[in-house]
C-alpha positions in Angstrom: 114.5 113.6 98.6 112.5 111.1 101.0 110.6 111.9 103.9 108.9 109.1 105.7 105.6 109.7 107.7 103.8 107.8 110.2 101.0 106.2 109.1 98.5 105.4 112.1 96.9 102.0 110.5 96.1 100.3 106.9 94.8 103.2 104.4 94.1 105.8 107.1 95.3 109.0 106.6 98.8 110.2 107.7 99.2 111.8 111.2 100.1 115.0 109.6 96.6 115.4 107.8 98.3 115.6 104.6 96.4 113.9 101.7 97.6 112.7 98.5 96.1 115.6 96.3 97.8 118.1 98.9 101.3 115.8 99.2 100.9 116.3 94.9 100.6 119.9 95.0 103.6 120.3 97.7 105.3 117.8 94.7 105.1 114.2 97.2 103.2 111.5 96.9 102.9 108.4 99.6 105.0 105.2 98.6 104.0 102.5 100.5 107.4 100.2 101.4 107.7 97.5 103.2 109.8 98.0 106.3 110.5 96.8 109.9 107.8 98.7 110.7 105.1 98.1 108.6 103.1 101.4 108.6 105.6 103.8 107.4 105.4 105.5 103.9 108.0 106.8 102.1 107.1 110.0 100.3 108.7 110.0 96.5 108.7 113.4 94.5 106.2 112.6 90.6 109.8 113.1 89.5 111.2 110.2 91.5 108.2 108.3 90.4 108.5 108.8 86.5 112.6 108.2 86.7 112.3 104.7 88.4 108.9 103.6 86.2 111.2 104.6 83.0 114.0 102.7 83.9 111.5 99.7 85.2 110.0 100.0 81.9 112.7 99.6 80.2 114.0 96.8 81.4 111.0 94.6 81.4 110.8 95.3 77.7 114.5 94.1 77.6 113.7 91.3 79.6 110.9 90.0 77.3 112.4 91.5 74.6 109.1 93.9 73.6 107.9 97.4 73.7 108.0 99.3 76.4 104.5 98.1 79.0 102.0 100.5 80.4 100.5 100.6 83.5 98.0 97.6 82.4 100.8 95.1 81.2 102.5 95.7 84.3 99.1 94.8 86.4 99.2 91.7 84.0 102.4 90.8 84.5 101.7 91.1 88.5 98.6 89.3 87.7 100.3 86.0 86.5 103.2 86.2 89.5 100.9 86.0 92.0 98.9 83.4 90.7 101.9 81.3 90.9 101.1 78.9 87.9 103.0 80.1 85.6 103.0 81.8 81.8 99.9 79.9 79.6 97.6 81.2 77.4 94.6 83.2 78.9 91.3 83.8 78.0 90.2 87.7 77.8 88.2 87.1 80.9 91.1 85.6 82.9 93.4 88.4 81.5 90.8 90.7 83.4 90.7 88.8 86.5 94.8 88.5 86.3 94.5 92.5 86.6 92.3 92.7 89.2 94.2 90.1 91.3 97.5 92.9 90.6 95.1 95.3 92.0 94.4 93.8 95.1 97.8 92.5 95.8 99.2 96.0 95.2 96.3 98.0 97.4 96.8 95.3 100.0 100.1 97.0 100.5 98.4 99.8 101.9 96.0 97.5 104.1 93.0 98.0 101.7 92.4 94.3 100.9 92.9 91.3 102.6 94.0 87.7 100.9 90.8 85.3 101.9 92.3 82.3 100.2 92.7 80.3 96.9 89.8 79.1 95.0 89.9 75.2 94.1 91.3 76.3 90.4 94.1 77.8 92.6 93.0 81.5 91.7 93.2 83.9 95.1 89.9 85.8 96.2 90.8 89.3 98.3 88.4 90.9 100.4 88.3 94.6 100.4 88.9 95.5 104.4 88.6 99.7 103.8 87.2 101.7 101.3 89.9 103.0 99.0 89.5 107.0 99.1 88.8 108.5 95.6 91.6 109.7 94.1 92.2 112.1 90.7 93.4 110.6 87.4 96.5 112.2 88.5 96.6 110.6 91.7 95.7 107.2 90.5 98.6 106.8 88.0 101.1 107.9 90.2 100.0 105.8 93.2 99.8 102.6 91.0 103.2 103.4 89.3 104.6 103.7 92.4 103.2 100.6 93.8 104.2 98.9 90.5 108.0 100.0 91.0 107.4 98.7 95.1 106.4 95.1 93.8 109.1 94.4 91.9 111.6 95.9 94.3 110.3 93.9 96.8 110.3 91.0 94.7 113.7 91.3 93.3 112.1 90.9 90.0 
């Protein structure tokens, strides 16, 4: 099932009043998609969530012919698409930074960062535009999942 809610502006809360833990407990959490209207969320069921992460799972381990990845190989993986330059060897600092660029892109998404530009080494800087709201473990997960499964939807990856 998917109900879509109006969302008055980037990381705000819905018009209905509705917050993630409470869209949890009533079994729906906020899915941000991109769509012809670019402030409408798509509300997933956990259930919905954990089906399409499996499946995304296990193709990516197909496709690079590995284990299945967690949430953190994903945010690599992310990492190294948007930094556009291709699979190389990285450092343990630039694997960290690779993660926090995943971050950014995905909570830019929601309008809680902002792409200021590329660094002369060709690395992109974000600027956070709105506090992101603290959220439970619970929470977390299941918003990055499903902002995970977004990306590469959107990406056709």
């Amino acid at each position: 099932m998917v109900d879509q809610v109006d969302h008055p502006g980037p990381g705000g809360p819905p018009r209905t009043g509705w917050t993630i833990l409470a869209l949890l407990q009533s079994q729906y959490i906020f899915n941000y998609k991109y769509t012809r209207h670019p402030r409408i969320f798509v509300a997933m069921t956990p259930a919905e969530i954990n089906k399409k992460w499996k499946a995304l799972q296990e193709r990516i381990a197909t496709d690079f012919d590995s284990e299945q990845p967690d949430v953190k190989v994903m945010l690599f993986l992310i990492g190294v698409q948007e930094l556009g330059q291709g699979p190389r060897k990285f450092s343990k600092r630039q694997k960290e930074e690779l993660m926090h660029i995943a971050n950014c892109k995905l909570f830019s998404m929601m309008g809680f960062y902002e792409l200021e530009g590329l660094d002369q080494d060709g690395w992109p800087h974000w600027k956070l535009v709105q506090v992101i709201p603290n959220y439970t473990v619970l929470e977390q997960e299941m918003l990055l999942k499903s902002l995970i499964i977004d990306y590469f939807e959107e990406a056709n990856i």
